[in-house]
N, C-alpha and C positions, 0 to 999 in steps of 0.2 A: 174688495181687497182687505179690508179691516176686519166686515163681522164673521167672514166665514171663518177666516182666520183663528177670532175667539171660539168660535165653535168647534171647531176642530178640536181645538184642547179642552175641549168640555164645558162650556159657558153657555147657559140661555142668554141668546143675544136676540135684540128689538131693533131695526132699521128704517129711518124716514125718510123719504126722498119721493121729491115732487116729478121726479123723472118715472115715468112707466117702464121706458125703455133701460132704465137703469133696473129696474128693481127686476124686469123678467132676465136680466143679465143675472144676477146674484141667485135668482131662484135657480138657474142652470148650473151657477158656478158652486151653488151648494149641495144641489144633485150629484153632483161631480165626485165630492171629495167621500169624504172616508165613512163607511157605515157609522148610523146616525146625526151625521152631521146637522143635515137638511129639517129634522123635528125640532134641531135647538135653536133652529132661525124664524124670528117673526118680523114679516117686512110690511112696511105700512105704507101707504099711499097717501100722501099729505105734506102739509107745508109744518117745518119746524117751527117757526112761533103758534100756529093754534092746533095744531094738532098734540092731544096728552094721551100719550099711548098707556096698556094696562101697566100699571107697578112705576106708574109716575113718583117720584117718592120716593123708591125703594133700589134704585140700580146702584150699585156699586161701582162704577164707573160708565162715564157718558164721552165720547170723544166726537169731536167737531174736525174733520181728520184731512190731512193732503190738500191746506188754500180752503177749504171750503168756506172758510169766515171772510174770505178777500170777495167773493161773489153776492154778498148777502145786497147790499148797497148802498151802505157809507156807515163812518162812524155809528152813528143810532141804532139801527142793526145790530150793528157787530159787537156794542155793550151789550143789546138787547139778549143776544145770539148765547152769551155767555151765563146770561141770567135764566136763561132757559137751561141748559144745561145745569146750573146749579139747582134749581126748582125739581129737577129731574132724580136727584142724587138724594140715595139713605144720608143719616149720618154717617160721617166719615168716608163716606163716598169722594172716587177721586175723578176730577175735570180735566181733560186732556183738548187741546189748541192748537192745531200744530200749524204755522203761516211763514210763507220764503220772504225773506228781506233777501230785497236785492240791492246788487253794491252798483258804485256810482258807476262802472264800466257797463253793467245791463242796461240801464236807464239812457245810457247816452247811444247807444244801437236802436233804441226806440224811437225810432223815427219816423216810423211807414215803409219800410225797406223792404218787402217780401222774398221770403227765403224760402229753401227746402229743408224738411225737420227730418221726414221719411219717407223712404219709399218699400213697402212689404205688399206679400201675397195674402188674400185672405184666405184663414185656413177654410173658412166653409166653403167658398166660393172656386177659391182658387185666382179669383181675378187681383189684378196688382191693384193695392191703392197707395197714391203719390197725399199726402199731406203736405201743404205749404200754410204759414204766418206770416202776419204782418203787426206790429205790436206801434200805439202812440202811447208815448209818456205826458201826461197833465200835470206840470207840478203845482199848479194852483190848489190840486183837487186831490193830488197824492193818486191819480188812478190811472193803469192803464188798461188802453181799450186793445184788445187783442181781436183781430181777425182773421179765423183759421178757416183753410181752404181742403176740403178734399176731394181728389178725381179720383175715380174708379173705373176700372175697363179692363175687358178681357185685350189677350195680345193681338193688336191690329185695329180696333176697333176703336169706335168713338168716344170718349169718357163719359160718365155721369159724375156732375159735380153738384157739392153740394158746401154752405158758407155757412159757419156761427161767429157771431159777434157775443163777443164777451166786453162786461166794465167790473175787472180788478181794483178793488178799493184797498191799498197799501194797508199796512197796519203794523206799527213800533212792537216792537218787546215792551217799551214800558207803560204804550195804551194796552196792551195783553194782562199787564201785570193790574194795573188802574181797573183795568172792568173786572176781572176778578173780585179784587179789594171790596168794589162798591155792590155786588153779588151776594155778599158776605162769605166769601172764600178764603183760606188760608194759603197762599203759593208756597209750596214747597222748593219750584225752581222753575225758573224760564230758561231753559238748556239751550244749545246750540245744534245739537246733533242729537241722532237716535239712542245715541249710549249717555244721555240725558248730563251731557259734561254740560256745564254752567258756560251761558251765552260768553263770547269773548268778542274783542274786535273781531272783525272778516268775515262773521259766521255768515252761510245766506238762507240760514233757519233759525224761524223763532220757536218752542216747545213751550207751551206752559203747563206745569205741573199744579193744579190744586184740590185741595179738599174742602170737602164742605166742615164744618165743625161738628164734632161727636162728644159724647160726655169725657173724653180724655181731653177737652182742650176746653177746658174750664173759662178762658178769660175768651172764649171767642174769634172769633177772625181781626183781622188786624186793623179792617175799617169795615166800616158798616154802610138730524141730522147730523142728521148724529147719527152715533149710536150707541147703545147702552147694555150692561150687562148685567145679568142677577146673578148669585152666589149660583154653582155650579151645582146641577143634579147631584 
């Protein structure tokens, strides 16, 4: 959803994920899009803290994109998670975070209640698939455990179902802002929404915006899976 996106508008983009099934999804969905897209995308097979893809160093922005930091699995991580990204980045290079705060009405549904989210045709298939959730809240631990359910079947037939469990590690705006800091990062803005307005009460998005320090910021930062892009062909 993100790199081809850069590609599209002309960016060499670099993609990590530990998922196979994820990454031959993007190989298709960059076949797809618009002559040349698909040359400017490099996908990598590997886990984001050891894996150092070519032009480690040099990308001009790295983005950690849609919760992916709430997955990694607990605080330590998700400082960790951030410091990679910055490792990642030329000077002046910019760090994008994007993670849902959810408000105390979410948290309090979280209960074990299992619902329906959707129900669609698969366009390959044709067969319907029903997705159902069921989500606990931890407040001890700030995580919730999500378990999403999907059946599949053609009409009249028996379903094929299949379970993932997930642990959602919460994450503040201002531990967003904090790992930054200690990255050696400059934050431009931890926004609320996509048109990068500065977080307010209600928002139930965190954005952090930062850069790494370049020879224009003379004194420094302020304390001491991505995926990544180089300057455009």
């Amino acid at each position: 959803r993100v790199a081809v996106e850069l590609a599209e508008a002309g960016h060499r983009v670099t993609g990590i994920d530990l998922d196979a099934a994820m990454l031959r999804r993007a190989v298709a969905r960059a076949a797809a899009a618009a002559d040349g897209t698909a040359v400017r995308v490099e996908l990598v097979h590997g886990d984001l803290f050891t894996t150092r893809p070519e032009g480690a160093g040099e990308f001009g922005l790295a983005i950690l994109a849609l919760n992916s930091i709430l997955v990694l699995g607990g605080p330590r991580q998700q400082r960790r998670a951030i410091g990679v990204l910055a490792d990642l980045l030329a000077p002046g290079g910019i760090a994008v975070v994007d993670a849902w705060q959810p408000l105390a009405e979410d948290l309090v549904r979280f209960d074990g209640r299992l619902s329906l989210e959707w129900l669609r045709a698969d366009p390959e298939t044709g067969r319907d698939v029903a997705k159902f959730a069921s989500a606990w809240y931890d407040g001890a631990t700030r995580t919730v455990t999500l378990t999403t359910i999907f059946d599949e079947a053609a009409a009249g037939a028996a379903p094929v179902r299949w379970t993932r469990i997930d642990a959602l590690h919460l994450i503040s705006a201002d531990e967003l802002r904090a790992h930054a800091e200690d990255a050696g990062l400059i934050v431009d803005v931890v926004a609320g929404d996509y048109d990068l307005t500065p977080l307010a009460p209600g928002d139930d998005r965190a954005i952090l915006v930062a850069r790494k320090p370049g020879p224009a910021d003379a004194g420094g930062a302020r304390r001491g899976g991505a995926a990544g892009t180089r300057p455009p062909d």
